[in-house]
C-alpha positions as CSV (number, residue, x, y, z in Angstrom):
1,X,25.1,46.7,52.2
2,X,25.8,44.5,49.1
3,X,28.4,45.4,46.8
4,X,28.9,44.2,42.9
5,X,31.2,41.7,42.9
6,X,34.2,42.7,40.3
7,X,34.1,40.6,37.3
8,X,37.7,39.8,35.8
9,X,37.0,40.7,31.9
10,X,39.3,37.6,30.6
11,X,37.7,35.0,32.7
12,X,34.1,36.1,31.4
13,X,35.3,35.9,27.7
14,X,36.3,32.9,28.2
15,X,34.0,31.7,29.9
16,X,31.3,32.8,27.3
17,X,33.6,31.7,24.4
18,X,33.8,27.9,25.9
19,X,30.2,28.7,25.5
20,X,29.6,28.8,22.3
21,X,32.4,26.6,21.5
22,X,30.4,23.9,23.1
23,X,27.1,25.1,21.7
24,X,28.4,24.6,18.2
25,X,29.8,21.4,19.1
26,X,26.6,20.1,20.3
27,X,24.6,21.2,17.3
28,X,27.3,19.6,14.9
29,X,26.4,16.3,16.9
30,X,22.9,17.0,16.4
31,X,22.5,17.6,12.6
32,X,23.6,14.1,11.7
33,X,21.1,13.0,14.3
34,X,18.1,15.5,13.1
35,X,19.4,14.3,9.1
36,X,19.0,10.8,9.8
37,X,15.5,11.3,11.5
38,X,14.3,12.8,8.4
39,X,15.8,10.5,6.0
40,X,14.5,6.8,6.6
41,X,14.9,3.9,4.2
42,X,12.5,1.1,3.4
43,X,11.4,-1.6,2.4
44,X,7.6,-3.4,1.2
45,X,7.8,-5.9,4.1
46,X,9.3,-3.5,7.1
47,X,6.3,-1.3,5.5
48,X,3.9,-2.8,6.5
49,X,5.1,-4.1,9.8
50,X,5.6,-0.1,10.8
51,X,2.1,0.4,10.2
52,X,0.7,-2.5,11.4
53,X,2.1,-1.6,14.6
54,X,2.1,2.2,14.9
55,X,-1.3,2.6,12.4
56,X,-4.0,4.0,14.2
57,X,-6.5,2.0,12.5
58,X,-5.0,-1.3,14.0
59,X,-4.3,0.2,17.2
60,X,-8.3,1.2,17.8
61,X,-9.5,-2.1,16.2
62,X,-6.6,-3.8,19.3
63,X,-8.5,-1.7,21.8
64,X,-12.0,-2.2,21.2
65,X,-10.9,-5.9,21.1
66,X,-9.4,-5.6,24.0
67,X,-12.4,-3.7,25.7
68,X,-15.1,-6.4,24.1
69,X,-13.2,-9.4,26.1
70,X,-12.7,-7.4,29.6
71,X,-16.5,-7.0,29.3
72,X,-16.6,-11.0,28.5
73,X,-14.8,-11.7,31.9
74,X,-17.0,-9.4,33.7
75,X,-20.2,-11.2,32.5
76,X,-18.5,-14.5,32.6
77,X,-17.8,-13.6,36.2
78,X,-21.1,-12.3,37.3
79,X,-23.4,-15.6,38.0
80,X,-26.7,-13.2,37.6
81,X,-25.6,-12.7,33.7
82,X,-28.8,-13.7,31.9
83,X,-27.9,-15.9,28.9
84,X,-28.4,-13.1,25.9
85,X,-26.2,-10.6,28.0
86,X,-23.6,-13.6,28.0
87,X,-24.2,-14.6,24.3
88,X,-23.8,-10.8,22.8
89,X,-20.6,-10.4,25.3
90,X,-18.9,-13.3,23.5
91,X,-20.4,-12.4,19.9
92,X,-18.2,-9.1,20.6
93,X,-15.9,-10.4,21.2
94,X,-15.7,-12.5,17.5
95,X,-16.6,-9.9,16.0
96,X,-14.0,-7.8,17.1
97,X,-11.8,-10.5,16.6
98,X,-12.9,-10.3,13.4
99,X,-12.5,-6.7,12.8
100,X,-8.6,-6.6,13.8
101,X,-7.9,-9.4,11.7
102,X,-9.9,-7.2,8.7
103,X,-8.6,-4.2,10.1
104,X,-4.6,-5.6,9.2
105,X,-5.4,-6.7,5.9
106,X,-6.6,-3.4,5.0
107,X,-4.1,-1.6,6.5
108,X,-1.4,-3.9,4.8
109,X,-3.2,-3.6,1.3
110,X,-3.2,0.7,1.6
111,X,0.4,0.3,2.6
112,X,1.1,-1.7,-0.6
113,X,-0.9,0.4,-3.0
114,X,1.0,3.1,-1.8
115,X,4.7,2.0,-1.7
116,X,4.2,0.3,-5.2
117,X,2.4,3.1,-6.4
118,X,5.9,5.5,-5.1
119,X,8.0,3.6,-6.3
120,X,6.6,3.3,-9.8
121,X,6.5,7.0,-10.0
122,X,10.2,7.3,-9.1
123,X,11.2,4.2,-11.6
124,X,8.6,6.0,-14.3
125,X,10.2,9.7,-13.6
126,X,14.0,7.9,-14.5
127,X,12.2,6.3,-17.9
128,X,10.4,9.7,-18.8
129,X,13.6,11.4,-18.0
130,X,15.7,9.2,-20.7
131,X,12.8,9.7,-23.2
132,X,13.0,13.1,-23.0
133,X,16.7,13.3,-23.7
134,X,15.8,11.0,-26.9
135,X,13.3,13.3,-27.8
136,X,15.7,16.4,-27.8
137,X,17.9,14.6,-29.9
138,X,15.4,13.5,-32.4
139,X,14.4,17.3,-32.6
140,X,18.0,18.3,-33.1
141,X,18.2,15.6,-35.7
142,X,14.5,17.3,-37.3
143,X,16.4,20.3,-37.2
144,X,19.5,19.4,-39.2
145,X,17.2,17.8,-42.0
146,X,16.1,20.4,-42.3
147,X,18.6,22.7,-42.6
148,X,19.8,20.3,-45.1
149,X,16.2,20.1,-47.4
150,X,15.3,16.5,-46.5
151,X,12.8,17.4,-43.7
152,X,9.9,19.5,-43.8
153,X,8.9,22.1,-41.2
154,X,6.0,19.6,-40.1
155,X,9.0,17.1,-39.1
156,X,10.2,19.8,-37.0
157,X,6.9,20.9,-35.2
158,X,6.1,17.1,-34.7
159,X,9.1,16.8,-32.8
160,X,8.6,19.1,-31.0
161,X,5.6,18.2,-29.7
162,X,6.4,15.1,-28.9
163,X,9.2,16.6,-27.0
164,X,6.7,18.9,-25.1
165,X,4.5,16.4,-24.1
166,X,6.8,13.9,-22.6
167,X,8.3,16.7,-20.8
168,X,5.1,17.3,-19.1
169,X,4.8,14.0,-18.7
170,X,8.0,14.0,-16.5
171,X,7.2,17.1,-14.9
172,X,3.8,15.2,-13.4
173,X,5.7,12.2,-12.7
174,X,8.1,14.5,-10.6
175,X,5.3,16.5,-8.9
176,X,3.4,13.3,-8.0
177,X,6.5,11.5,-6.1
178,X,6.3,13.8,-3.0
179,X,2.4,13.7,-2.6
180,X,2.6,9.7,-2.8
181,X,5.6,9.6,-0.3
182,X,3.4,12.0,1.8
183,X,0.4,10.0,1.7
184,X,2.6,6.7,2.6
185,X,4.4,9.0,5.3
186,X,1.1,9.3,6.6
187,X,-0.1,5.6,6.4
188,X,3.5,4.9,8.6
189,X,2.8,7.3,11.2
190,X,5.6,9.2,9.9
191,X,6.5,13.0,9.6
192,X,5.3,14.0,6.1
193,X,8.1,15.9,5.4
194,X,10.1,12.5,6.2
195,X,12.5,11.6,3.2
196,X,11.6,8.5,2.4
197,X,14.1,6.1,0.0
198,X,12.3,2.9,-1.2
199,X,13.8,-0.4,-2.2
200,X,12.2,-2.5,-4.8
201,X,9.7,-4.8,-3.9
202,X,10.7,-8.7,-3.3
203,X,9.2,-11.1,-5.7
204,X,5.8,-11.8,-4.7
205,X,5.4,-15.3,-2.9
206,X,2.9,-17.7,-5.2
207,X,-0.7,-17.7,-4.2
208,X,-0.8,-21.7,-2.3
209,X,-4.8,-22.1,-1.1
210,X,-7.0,-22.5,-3.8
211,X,-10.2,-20.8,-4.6
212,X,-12.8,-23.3,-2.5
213,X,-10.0,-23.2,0.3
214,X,-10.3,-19.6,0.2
215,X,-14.2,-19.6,0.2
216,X,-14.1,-21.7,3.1
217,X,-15.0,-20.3,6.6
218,X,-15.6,-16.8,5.5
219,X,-18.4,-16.1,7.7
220,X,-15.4,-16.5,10.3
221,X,-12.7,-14.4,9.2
222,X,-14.9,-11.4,7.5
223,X,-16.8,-9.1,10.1
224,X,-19.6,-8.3,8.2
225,X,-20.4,-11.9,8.0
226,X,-19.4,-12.4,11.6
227,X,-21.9,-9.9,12.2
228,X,-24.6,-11.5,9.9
229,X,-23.7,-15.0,11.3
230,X,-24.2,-13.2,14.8
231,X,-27.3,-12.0,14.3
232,X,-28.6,-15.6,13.2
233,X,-27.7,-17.1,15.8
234,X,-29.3,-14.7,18.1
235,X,-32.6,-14.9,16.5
236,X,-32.2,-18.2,16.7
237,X,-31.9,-18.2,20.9
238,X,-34.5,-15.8,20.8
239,X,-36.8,-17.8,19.2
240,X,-35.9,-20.7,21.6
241,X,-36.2,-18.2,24.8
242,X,-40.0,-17.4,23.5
243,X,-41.1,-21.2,22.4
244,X,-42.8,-22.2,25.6
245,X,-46.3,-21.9,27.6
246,X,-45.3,-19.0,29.5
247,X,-44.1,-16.2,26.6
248,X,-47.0,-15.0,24.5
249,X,-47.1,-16.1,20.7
250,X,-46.8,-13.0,19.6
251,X,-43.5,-12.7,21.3
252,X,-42.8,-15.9,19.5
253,X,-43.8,-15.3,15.8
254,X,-42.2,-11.5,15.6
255,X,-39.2,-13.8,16.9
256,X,-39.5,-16.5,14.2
257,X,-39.8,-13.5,11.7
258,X,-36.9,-11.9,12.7
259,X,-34.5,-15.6,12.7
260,X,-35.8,-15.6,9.4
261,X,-34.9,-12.5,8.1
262,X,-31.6,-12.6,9.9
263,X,-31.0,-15.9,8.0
264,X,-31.8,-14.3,4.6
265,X,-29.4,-11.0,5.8
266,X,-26.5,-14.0,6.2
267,X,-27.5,-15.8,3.2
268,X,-27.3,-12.5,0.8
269,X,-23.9,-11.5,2.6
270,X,-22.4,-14.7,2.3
271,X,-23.4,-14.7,-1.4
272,X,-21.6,-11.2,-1.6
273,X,-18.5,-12.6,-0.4
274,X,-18.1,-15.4,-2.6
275,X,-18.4,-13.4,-5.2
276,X,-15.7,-11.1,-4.0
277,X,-12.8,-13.2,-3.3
278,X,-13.7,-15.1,-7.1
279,X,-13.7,-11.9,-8.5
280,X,-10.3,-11.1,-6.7
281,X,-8.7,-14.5,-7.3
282,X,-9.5,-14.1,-10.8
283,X,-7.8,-10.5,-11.3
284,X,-4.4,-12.5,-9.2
285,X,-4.6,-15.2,-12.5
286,X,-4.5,-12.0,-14.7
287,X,-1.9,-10.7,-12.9
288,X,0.4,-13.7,-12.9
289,X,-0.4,-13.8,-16.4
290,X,0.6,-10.4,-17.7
291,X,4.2,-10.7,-15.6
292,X,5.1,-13.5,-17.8
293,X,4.2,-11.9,-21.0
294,X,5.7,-8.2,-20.2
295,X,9.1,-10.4,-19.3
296,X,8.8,-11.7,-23.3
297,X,8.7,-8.3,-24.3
298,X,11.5,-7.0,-21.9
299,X,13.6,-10.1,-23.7
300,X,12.9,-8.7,-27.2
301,X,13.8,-5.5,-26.4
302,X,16.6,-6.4,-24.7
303,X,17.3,-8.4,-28.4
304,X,16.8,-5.3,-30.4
305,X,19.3,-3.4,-28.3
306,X,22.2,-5.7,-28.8
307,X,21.4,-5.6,-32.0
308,X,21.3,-1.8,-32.4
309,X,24.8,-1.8,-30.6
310,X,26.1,-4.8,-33.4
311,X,24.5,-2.6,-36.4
312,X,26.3,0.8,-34.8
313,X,29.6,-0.9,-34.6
314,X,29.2,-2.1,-37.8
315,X,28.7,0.7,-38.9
316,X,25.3,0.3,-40.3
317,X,22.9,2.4,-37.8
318,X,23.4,5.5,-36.1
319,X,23.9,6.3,-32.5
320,X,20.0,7.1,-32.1
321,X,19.2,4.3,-33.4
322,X,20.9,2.3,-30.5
323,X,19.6,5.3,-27.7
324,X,15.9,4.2,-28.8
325,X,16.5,1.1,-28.2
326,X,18.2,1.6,-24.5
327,X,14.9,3.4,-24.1
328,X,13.1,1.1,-25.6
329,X,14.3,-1.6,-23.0
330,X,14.2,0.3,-20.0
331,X,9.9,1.0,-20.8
332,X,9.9,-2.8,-21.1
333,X,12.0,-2.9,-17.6
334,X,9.4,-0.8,-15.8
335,X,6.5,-2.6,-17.5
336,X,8.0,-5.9,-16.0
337,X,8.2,-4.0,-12.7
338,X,4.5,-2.9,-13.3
339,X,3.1,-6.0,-13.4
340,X,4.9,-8.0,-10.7
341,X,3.5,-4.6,-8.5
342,X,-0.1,-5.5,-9.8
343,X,0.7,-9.2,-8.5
344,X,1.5,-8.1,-5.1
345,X,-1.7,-5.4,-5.0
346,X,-4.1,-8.7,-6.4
347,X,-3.2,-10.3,-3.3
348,X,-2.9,-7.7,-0.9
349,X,-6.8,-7.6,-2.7
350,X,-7.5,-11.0,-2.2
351,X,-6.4,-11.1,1.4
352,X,-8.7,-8.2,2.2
353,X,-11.6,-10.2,0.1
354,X,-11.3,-13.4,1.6
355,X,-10.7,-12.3,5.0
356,X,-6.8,-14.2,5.5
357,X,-2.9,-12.9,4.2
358,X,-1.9,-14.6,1.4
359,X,1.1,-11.9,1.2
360,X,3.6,-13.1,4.1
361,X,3.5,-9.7,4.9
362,X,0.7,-9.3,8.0
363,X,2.3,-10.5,11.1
Protein backbone atom coordinates (compact mmCIF):
# COMPACT_ATOMS: atom_id res chain seq x y z
CA UNK A 1 0.00 0.00 0.00
CA UNK A 2 1.08 3.45 -1.20
CA UNK A 3 1.30 6.16 1.17
CA UNK A 4 1.35 10.22 0.41
CA UNK A 5 4.51 11.26 0.51
CA UNK A 6 4.86 14.39 3.18
CA UNK A 7 5.43 17.59 1.43
CA UNK A 8 7.74 20.01 3.41
CA UNK A 9 5.55 23.38 3.19
CA UNK A 10 8.79 25.81 2.74
CA UNK A 11 10.36 23.80 0.00
CA UNK A 12 6.93 23.88 -2.07
CA UNK A 13 6.71 27.77 -1.61
CA UNK A 14 9.65 28.05 -2.78
CA UNK A 15 9.63 26.12 -5.17
CA UNK A 16 6.38 27.61 -6.67
CA UNK A 17 7.69 31.14 -5.95
CA UNK A 18 11.00 30.51 -8.16
CA UNK A 19 8.13 29.76 -10.36
CA UNK A 20 6.74 32.66 -11.00
CA UNK A 21 9.83 34.57 -10.43
CA UNK A 22 11.08 32.90 -13.65
CA UNK A 23 7.77 33.22 -15.41
CA UNK A 24 7.86 36.93 -15.05
CA UNK A 25 11.33 37.03 -16.03
CA UNK A 26 10.67 35.24 -19.23
CA UNK A 27 7.67 37.40 -20.21
CA UNK A 28 9.80 40.64 -19.44
CA UNK A 29 12.30 39.12 -22.07
CA UNK A 30 9.51 38.57 -24.33
CA UNK A 31 7.66 41.97 -24.51
CA UNK A 32 10.57 43.68 -26.13
CA UNK A 33 10.65 40.73 -28.46
CA UNK A 34 6.71 40.67 -29.19
CA UNK A 35 7.07 45.01 -29.33
CA UNK A 36 9.66 44.82 -31.85
CA UNK A 37 7.69 42.22 -34.01
CA UNK A 38 4.83 44.56 -34.20
CA UNK A 39 6.76 47.67 -34.77
CA UNK A 40 8.81 47.36 -38.15
CA UNK A 41 10.45 50.25 -39.98
CA UNK A 42 10.87 50.85 -43.73
CA UNK A 43 11.82 52.03 -46.43
CA UNK A 44 10.51 52.43 -50.52
CA UNK A 45 13.30 50.21 -51.79
CA UNK A 46 13.40 47.31 -48.82
CA UNK A 47 9.41 47.69 -49.69
CA UNK A 48 9.37 46.34 -52.45
CA UNK A 49 12.12 43.76 -52.10
CA UNK A 50 9.78 42.21 -48.97
CA UNK A 51 7.05 41.82 -51.35
CA UNK A 52 8.69 40.86 -54.15
CA UNK A 53 9.90 37.95 -52.29
CA UNK A 54 7.21 37.01 -49.72
CA UNK A 55 4.03 38.41 -52.19
CA UNK A 56 1.93 35.80 -53.21
CA UNK A 57 1.35 37.06 -56.50
CA UNK A 58 5.16 36.62 -57.45
CA UNK A 59 5.45 33.50 -55.64
CA UNK A 60 2.46 31.68 -57.87
CA UNK A 61 3.69 33.46 -61.14
CA UNK A 62 7.57 31.63 -59.82
CA UNK A 63 5.66 28.36 -59.62
CA UNK A 64 3.74 28.09 -62.60
CA UNK A 65 7.05 29.15 -64.27
CA UNK A 66 8.57 26.71 -62.69
CA UNK A 67 5.93 23.97 -63.50
CA UNK A 68 5.76 25.25 -67.42
CA UNK A 69 9.68 24.38 -67.86
CA UNK A 70 9.60 20.82 -65.84
CA UNK A 71 6.98 20.06 -68.45
CA UNK A 72 9.59 21.55 -71.22
CA UNK A 73 12.22 18.93 -70.07
CA UNK A 74 9.74 16.19 -70.01
CA UNK A 75 8.74 16.82 -73.69
CA UNK A 76 12.17 17.66 -74.57
CA UNK A 77 13.02 14.37 -73.15
CA UNK A 78 10.40 12.20 -74.71
CA UNK A 79 11.65 11.46 -78.50
CA UNK A 80 7.74 10.56 -79.44
CA UNK A 81 6.88 14.54 -78.62
CA UNK A 82 5.11 15.54 -81.85
CA UNK A 83 6.37 19.00 -82.90
CA UNK A 84 3.09 21.20 -81.68
CA UNK A 85 3.27 19.40 -78.17
CA UNK A 86 7.01 20.58 -78.17
CA UNK A 87 6.26 24.08 -79.66
CA UNK A 88 3.27 24.92 -76.99
CA UNK A 89 5.74 23.34 -74.07
CA UNK A 90 8.29 26.04 -74.87
CA UNK A 91 5.64 28.96 -75.69
CA UNK A 92 4.73 28.25 -71.88
CA UNK A 93 7.30 28.55 -70.95
CA UNK A 94 7.84 32.41 -72.46
CA UNK A 95 4.91 33.13 -71.56
CA UNK A 96 5.32 32.45 -68.20
CA UNK A 97 8.49 33.93 -68.32
CA UNK A 98 6.68 36.67 -69.29
CA UNK A 99 4.13 36.73 -66.69
CA UNK A 100 6.73 36.77 -63.67
CA UNK A 101 8.58 39.43 -65.09
CA UNK A 102 4.84 41.40 -65.41
CA UNK A 103 3.81 39.90 -62.38
CA UNK A 104 7.01 42.04 -60.40
CA UNK A 105 6.41 45.12 -62.00
CA UNK A 106 2.96 45.16 -60.84
CA UNK A 107 3.64 44.09 -57.63
CA UNK A 108 6.46 46.80 -57.24
CA UNK A 109 3.99 49.57 -58.72
CA UNK A 110 0.94 48.54 -55.82
CA UNK A 111 3.77 48.60 -53.37
CA UNK A 112 4.70 52.10 -54.41
CA UNK A 113 1.23 53.57 -54.69
CA UNK A 114 0.82 52.41 -51.44
CA UNK A 115 3.90 53.49 -49.36
CA UNK A 116 3.74 56.97 -51.13
CA UNK A 117 0.29 57.14 -50.77
CA UNK A 118 0.98 56.40 -46.44
CA UNK A 119 3.37 58.47 -46.26
CA UNK A 120 1.62 61.44 -47.84
CA UNK A 121 -1.19 60.96 -45.42
CA UNK A 122 1.10 61.02 -42.42
CA UNK A 123 3.23 64.25 -43.93
CA UNK A 124 -0.47 65.81 -44.89
CA UNK A 125 -1.98 64.92 -41.19
CA UNK A 126 1.31 67.11 -39.65
CA UNK A 127 0.43 70.17 -42.33
CA UNK A 128 -3.45 69.86 -41.58
CA UNK A 129 -2.51 69.74 -37.92
CA UNK A 130 -0.47 73.19 -38.07
CA UNK A 131 -3.35 74.67 -40.14
CA UNK A 132 -5.67 73.99 -37.65
CA UNK A 133 -3.75 75.59 -34.85
CA UNK A 134 -3.62 78.78 -37.35
CA UNK A 135 -7.12 78.58 -37.76
CA UNK A 136 -7.86 78.64 -33.96
CA UNK A 137 -5.80 81.52 -33.62
CA UNK A 138 -7.34 83.41 -36.45
CA UNK A 139 -10.76 82.71 -34.66
CA UNK A 140 -9.45 83.93 -31.45
CA UNK A 141 -8.19 87.00 -33.28
CA UNK A 142 -12.11 87.23 -35.04
CA UNK A 143 -13.19 87.13 -31.64
CA UNK A 144 -11.24 89.95 -30.12
CA UNK A 145 -12.32 92.30 -33.15
CA UNK A 146 -14.96 91.85 -32.29
CA UNK A 147 -15.23 92.37 -28.85
CA UNK A 148 -13.47 95.51 -29.76
CA UNK A 149 -16.15 96.74 -32.80
CA UNK A 150 -13.87 96.29 -35.82
CA UNK A 151 -15.20 92.80 -36.80
CA UNK A 152 -18.48 91.75 -37.59
CA UNK A 153 -20.30 88.61 -36.38
CA UNK A 154 -19.86 87.25 -40.14
CA UNK A 155 -15.92 87.50 -39.46
CA UNK A 156 -16.48 85.32 -36.55
CA UNK A 157 -18.81 82.57 -38.19
CA UNK A 158 -16.32 82.54 -41.23
CA UNK A 159 -13.69 81.58 -39.07
CA UNK A 160 -15.15 79.38 -37.74
CA UNK A 161 -15.98 77.52 -40.47
CA UNK A 162 -12.98 77.46 -41.82
CA UNK A 163 -11.80 76.19 -38.59
CA UNK A 164 -14.34 73.26 -38.77
CA UNK A 165 -13.62 72.19 -41.98
CA UNK A 166 -9.89 71.86 -41.76
CA UNK A 167 -10.55 70.04 -38.64
CA UNK A 168 -12.38 67.50 -40.50
CA UNK A 169 -10.04 67.54 -42.84
CA UNK A 170 -7.34 66.30 -40.25
CA UNK A 171 -9.63 64.12 -38.72
CA UNK A 172 -9.85 62.12 -42.38
CA UNK A 173 -6.32 62.40 -42.82
CA UNK A 174 -5.92 60.65 -39.40
CA UNK A 175 -8.56 57.98 -39.92
CA UNK A 176 -7.09 57.16 -43.44
CA UNK A 177 -3.31 56.51 -42.20
CA UNK A 178 -4.19 53.10 -40.53
CA UNK A 179 -6.39 51.75 -43.49
CA UNK A 180 -3.33 52.63 -45.97
CA UNK A 181 -0.74 51.12 -43.57
CA UNK A 182 -3.23 48.11 -43.46
CA UNK A 183 -3.57 47.78 -47.05
CA UNK A 184 0.45 48.02 -47.42
CA UNK A 185 0.74 45.55 -44.38
CA UNK A 186 -1.10 43.40 -46.51
CA UNK A 187 0.74 43.92 -49.83
CA UNK A 188 4.14 42.94 -47.51
CA UNK A 189 2.78 39.83 -46.20
CA UNK A 190 2.69 41.51 -42.94
CA UNK A 191 0.35 41.31 -39.79
CA UNK A 192 -2.22 44.19 -40.32
CA UNK A 193 -2.03 45.27 -37.07
CA UNK A 194 1.83 45.63 -37.74
CA UNK A 195 3.09 49.28 -36.81
CA UNK A 196 4.60 50.33 -39.55
CA UNK A 197 7.12 53.63 -39.47
CA UNK A 198 8.00 54.85 -43.09
CA UNK A 199 11.09 56.77 -44.20
CA UNK A 200 10.86 59.19 -46.98
CA UNK A 201 11.18 58.09 -50.32
CA UNK A 202 14.83 58.44 -52.09
CA UNK A 203 15.03 60.76 -54.99
CA UNK A 204 13.73 59.01 -57.95
CA UNK A 205 16.61 57.84 -60.34
CA UNK A 206 16.10 59.77 -64.01
CA UNK A 207 14.26 57.87 -66.58
CA UNK A 208 17.70 56.79 -69.15
CA UNK A 209 15.87 54.66 -72.28
CA UNK A 210 14.04 56.68 -74.46
CA UNK A 211 10.54 56.29 -75.78
CA UNK A 212 11.47 54.08 -79.17
CA UNK A 213 13.96 52.11 -76.80
CA UNK A 214 11.14 51.53 -74.65
CA UNK A 215 8.72 50.50 -77.52
CA UNK A 216 11.17 48.15 -78.61
CA UNK A 217 10.71 44.29 -78.06
CA UNK A 218 7.43 44.56 -76.24
CA UNK A 219 5.83 41.62 -77.77
CA UNK A 220 8.78 40.04 -75.50
CA UNK A 221 8.55 41.46 -72.26
CA UNK A 222 4.52 41.90 -72.04
CA UNK A 223 2.49 38.54 -71.74
CA UNK A 224 -0.43 39.51 -73.50
CA UNK A 225 1.63 40.09 -76.46
CA UNK A 226 3.74 37.00 -75.68
CA UNK A 227 0.52 35.38 -75.90
CA UNK A 228 -0.65 37.13 -79.16
CA UNK A 229 2.94 36.68 -80.67
CA UNK A 230 2.32 32.86 -79.53
CA UNK A 231 -0.57 32.37 -81.11
CA UNK A 232 0.91 33.65 -84.54
CA UNK A 233 3.36 31.72 -84.59
CA UNK A 234 1.32 28.69 -84.11
CA UNK A 235 -1.04 29.35 -86.77
CA UNK A 236 1.73 29.81 -88.63
CA UNK A 237 3.14 25.88 -88.03
CA UNK A 238 -0.22 24.96 -88.40
CA UNK A 239 -0.67 26.22 -91.57
CA UNK A 240 2.74 24.64 -92.63
CA UNK A 241 1.72 21.07 -90.89
CA UNK A 242 -1.58 21.22 -93.40
CA UNK A 243 0.22 22.64 -96.76
CA UNK A 244 0.85 19.34 -98.38
CA UNK A 245 -0.84 16.39 -100.69
CA UNK A 246 -1.85 14.38 -97.86
CA UNK A 247 -4.02 16.96 -95.38
CA UNK A 248 -7.36 17.94 -96.91
CA UNK A 249 -7.67 21.72 -98.04
CA UNK A 250 -10.19 22.32 -95.88
CA UNK A 251 -7.85 21.55 -93.08
CA UNK A 252 -5.54 23.96 -94.82
CA UNK A 253 -7.76 27.14 -95.45
CA UNK A 254 -9.60 27.04 -91.83
CA UNK A 255 -5.73 27.06 -90.94
CA UNK A 256 -4.77 29.96 -93.23
CA UNK A 257 -7.83 31.74 -91.64
CA UNK A 258 -7.05 31.29 -88.36
CA UNK A 259 -2.78 32.54 -89.02
CA UNK A 260 -4.64 35.33 -90.22
CA UNK A 261 -6.75 36.33 -87.66
CA UNK A 262 -4.12 35.49 -85.14
CA UNK A 263 -1.93 38.05 -86.98
CA UNK A 264 -4.56 40.80 -86.81
CA UNK A 265 -5.16 39.69 -82.71
CA UNK A 266 -1.10 40.61 -82.50
CA UNK A 267 -1.31 43.49 -84.75
CA UNK A 268 -4.29 45.26 -82.57
CA UNK A 269 -2.43 44.19 -79.25
CA UNK A 270 0.78 45.45 -80.26
CA UNK A 271 -0.97 48.75 -81.33
CA UNK A 272 -2.51 48.76 -77.72
CA UNK A 273 0.82 48.69 -76.17
CA UNK A 274 2.44 51.37 -77.94
CA UNK A 275 -0.02 53.40 -77.12
CA UNK A 276 0.29 52.54 -73.44
CA UNK A 277 3.79 53.03 -72.63
CA UNK A 278 3.54 56.73 -74.90
CA UNK A 279 0.76 57.50 -72.85
CA UNK A 280 2.75 56.53 -69.64
CA UNK A 281 6.04 58.18 -70.74
CA UNK A 282 4.21 61.18 -71.34
CA UNK A 283 2.45 61.45 -67.79
CA UNK A 284 6.61 60.77 -66.34
CA UNK A 285 7.52 64.27 -68.59
CA UNK A 286 4.50 65.86 -66.57
CA UNK A 287 5.73 64.64 -63.69
CA UNK A 288 9.26 65.76 -63.91
CA UNK A 289 7.88 68.84 -64.82
CA UNK A 290 5.59 69.77 -61.99
CA UNK A 291 8.62 68.74 -59.33
CA UNK A 292 10.61 71.59 -60.66
CA UNK A 293 7.84 74.06 -60.58
CA UNK A 294 6.36 73.14 -56.93
CA UNK A 295 10.33 73.55 -55.79
CA UNK A 296 9.83 77.46 -57.18
CA UNK A 297 7.03 77.78 -55.12
CA UNK A 298 8.41 76.06 -51.97
CA UNK A 299 11.53 78.83 -52.62
CA UNK A 300 8.98 81.68 -52.51
CA UNK A 301 7.45 80.62 -49.66
CA UNK A 302 10.33 79.95 -48.01
CA UNK A 303 11.07 83.96 -49.13
CA UNK A 304 7.86 85.21 -47.62
CA UNK A 305 8.67 83.50 -44.30
CA UNK A 306 11.95 85.14 -43.74
CA UNK A 307 10.39 87.97 -44.53
CA UNK A 308 7.49 87.73 -42.15
CA UNK A 309 10.16 86.87 -39.43
CA UNK A 310 12.26 90.41 -40.61
CA UNK A 311 8.81 92.45 -40.63
CA UNK A 312 7.87 90.77 -36.88
CA UNK A 313 11.24 91.80 -35.51
CA UNK A 314 10.92 94.91 -36.93
CA UNK A 315 8.16 95.39 -35.50
CA UNK A 316 5.95 95.87 -38.49
CA UNK A 317 3.75 92.50 -38.65
CA UNK A 318 2.26 90.49 -36.07
CA UNK A 319 3.13 87.07 -34.86
CA UNK A 320 0.27 85.54 -37.19
CA UNK A 321 1.43 86.98 -39.81
CA UNK A 322 4.81 85.04 -39.54
CA UNK A 323 2.64 81.48 -38.30
CA UNK A 324 0.85 81.78 -41.93
CA UNK A 325 3.71 81.89 -43.42
CA UNK A 326 5.46 78.78 -41.53
CA UNK A 327 2.28 77.23 -42.77
CA UNK A 328 2.42 78.55 -45.75
CA UNK A 329 5.92 76.83 -46.46
CA UNK A 330 5.33 73.63 -45.01
CA UNK A 331 2.00 73.22 -47.83
CA UNK A 332 4.62 74.14 -50.36
CA UNK A 333 7.08 71.34 -48.57
CA UNK A 334 4.53 68.65 -48.97
CA UNK A 335 3.49 69.77 -52.44
CA UNK A 336 7.33 69.29 -53.33
CA UNK A 337 7.04 65.93 -51.63
CA UNK A 338 3.79 65.29 -53.75
CA UNK A 339 5.18 65.53 -56.86
CA UNK A 340 8.53 63.87 -56.63
CA UNK A 341 5.92 60.80 -55.16
CA UNK A 342 3.99 61.25 -58.56
CA UNK A 343 7.55 60.85 -60.32
CA UNK A 344 8.22 57.65 -58.73
CA UNK A 345 4.35 56.28 -59.26
CA UNK A 346 4.86 57.49 -63.38
CA UNK A 347 7.58 55.08 -63.48
CA UNK A 348 6.60 52.39 -61.37
CA UNK A 349 3.57 53.06 -64.40
CA UNK A 350 5.80 53.06 -67.14
CA UNK A 351 7.66 49.92 -66.04
CA UNK A 352 4.36 48.11 -65.77
CA UNK A 353 3.41 49.64 -69.46
CA UNK A 354 6.37 48.81 -71.17
CA UNK A 355 6.99 45.53 -69.76
CA UNK A 356 10.83 46.45 -68.01
CA UNK A 357 11.90 48.46 -64.38
CA UNK A 358 12.95 51.72 -64.98
CA UNK A 359 12.74 52.19 -61.01
CA UNK A 360 16.04 50.37 -59.67
CA UNK A 361 13.70 48.95 -57.36
CA UNK A 362 12.67 45.19 -58.96
CA UNK A 363 15.46 42.90 -58.29
Amino acid sequence: MNHPTNLNPTITARSLSGALRLLALSLLLAAPQASAQAATTLTLPGAVTRALENGADVTTARANLQKAQANLRAVRADPTSPITLLTQAEQDVTTQTATLNSTKLSVAQTVVTQYLGAFETAARTRVSAAQVELDARQLKIAQAKLAARVATTLDVSRAQNTLDNDRQDLQSARDQLPVLEAQLARSLNLPASTDLTLGAPPAPPKLSLTLAGLQVGLEKRLPGLVQAANGAAFSALQVKLADNDYTPARTLEDARVAAQNAQISLGDAQRSALTQVRDAYRTLQDAQERVALSRDRLANTQTSLTQAQARLKAGTAAAVDVQQAQVQAQQAELAVTQAQNNVWRSLAALGSAAGTDVTGLVK
